[in-house]
C-alpha positions in Angstrom: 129.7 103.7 128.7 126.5 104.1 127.0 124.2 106.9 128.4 120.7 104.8 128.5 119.9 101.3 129.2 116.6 99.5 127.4 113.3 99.4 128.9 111.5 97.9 126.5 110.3 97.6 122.7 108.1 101.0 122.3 106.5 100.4 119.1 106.9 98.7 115.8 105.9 99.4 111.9 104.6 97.2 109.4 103.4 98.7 106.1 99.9 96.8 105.4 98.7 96.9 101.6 94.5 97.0 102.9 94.6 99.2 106.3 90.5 98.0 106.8 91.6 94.0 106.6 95.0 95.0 109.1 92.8 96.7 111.6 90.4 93.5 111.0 93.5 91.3 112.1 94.8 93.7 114.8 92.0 95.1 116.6 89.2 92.8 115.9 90.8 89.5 116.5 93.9 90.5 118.5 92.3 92.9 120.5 94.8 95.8 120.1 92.8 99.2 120.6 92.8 102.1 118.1 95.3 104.8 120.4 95.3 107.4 116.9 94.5 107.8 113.3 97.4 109.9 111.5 94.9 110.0 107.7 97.8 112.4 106.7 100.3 109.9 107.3 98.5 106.9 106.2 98.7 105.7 109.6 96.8 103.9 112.7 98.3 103.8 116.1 97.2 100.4 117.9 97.9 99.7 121.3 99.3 96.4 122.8 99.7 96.7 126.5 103.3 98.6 126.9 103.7 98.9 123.1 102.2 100.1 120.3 101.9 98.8 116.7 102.1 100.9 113.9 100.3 100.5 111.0 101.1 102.6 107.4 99.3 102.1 103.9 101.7 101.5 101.1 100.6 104.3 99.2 101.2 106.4 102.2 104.1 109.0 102.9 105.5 106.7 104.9 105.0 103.6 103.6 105.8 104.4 99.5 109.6 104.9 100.4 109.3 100.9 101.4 108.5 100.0 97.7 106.1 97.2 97.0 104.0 95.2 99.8 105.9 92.3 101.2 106.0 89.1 99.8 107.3 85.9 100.0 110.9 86.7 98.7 110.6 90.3 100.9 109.0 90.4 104.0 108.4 93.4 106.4 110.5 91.3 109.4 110.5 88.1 110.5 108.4 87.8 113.4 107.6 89.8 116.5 105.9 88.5 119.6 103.0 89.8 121.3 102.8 88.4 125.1 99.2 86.8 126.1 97.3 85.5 129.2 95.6 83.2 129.1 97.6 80.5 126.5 94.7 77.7 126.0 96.5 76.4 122.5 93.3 74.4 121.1 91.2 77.5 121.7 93.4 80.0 120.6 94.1 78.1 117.5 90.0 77.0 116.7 89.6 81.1 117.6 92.3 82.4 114.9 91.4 78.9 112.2 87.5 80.3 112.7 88.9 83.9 111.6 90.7 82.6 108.3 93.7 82.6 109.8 96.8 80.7 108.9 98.1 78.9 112.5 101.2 76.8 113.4 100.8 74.3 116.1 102.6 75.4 119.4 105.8 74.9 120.4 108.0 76.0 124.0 110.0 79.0 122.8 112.5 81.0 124.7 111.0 85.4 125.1 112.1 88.0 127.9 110.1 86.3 130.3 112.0 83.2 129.8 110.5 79.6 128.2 107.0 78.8 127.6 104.4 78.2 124.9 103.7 80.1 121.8 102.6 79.9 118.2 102.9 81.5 115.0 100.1 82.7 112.7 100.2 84.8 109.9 98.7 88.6 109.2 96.7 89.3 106.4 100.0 91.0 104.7 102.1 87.7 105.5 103.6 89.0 108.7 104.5 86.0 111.2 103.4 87.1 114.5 103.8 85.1 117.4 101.3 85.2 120.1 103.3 83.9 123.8 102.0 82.5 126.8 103.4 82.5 130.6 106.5 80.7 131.5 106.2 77.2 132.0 106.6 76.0 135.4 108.6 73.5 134.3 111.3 75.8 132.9 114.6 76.4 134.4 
């Protein structure tokens, strides 16, 4: 029998080639709040409700054991999901398009809340992040 049970992601790290244009994406336009600066780690700390993002410079102790930044043939992950309230898709999409960027159109996708509408867009490093919206009333 295994001695814990999961609560809930904690945190996540992405390694981010220009930490200025990440905390642009992050904090700026996502809203995620600066919770520590680790300069000797090449590290910020971002909030995001329960969890925390993690973000480490490429040339930093922790992110140079990574090797080079991501790419298209390497990324970081594939995706990870942030939960948001409201979801009003054309002004979420005109508020990201407005920033520079990248946006896919919305589609019902399945999260631990159950089914309801998300979209992709695209971090400055190429990191899909997927921004989630209530369940649908209509889902089962």
């Amino acid at each position: 029998m295994r001695p814990f049970t999961i609560k809930h992601i904690d945190h996540l790290v992405l390694r981010v080639a220009d930490l200025q244009r990440s905390l642009g994406f992050y904090r700026d336009l996502l809203g995620c709040s600066v919770s520590r600066e680790r300069p000797d780690l090449g590290m910020v700390h971002l909030a995001t409700g329960t969890a925390m993002i993690d973000l480490v410079t490429l040339d930093g102790p922790l992110g140079r054991p990574g090797g080079p930044a991501p790419g298209e043939q390497g990324r970081n992950l594939h995706h990870f999901c942030l939960r948001i309230e409201p979801f009003d898709e054309p002004a979420l999409t005109a508020y990201l398009q407005a920033a520079g960027v990248r946006v896919e159109p919305a589609e019902n996708r399945y999260g631990a809340e159950g089914e309801g509408p998300s979209l992709y867009c695209f971090d400055p490093d190429g990191n899909q992040v997927e921004l989630k919206g209530p369940v649908s009333s209509s889902a089962g």
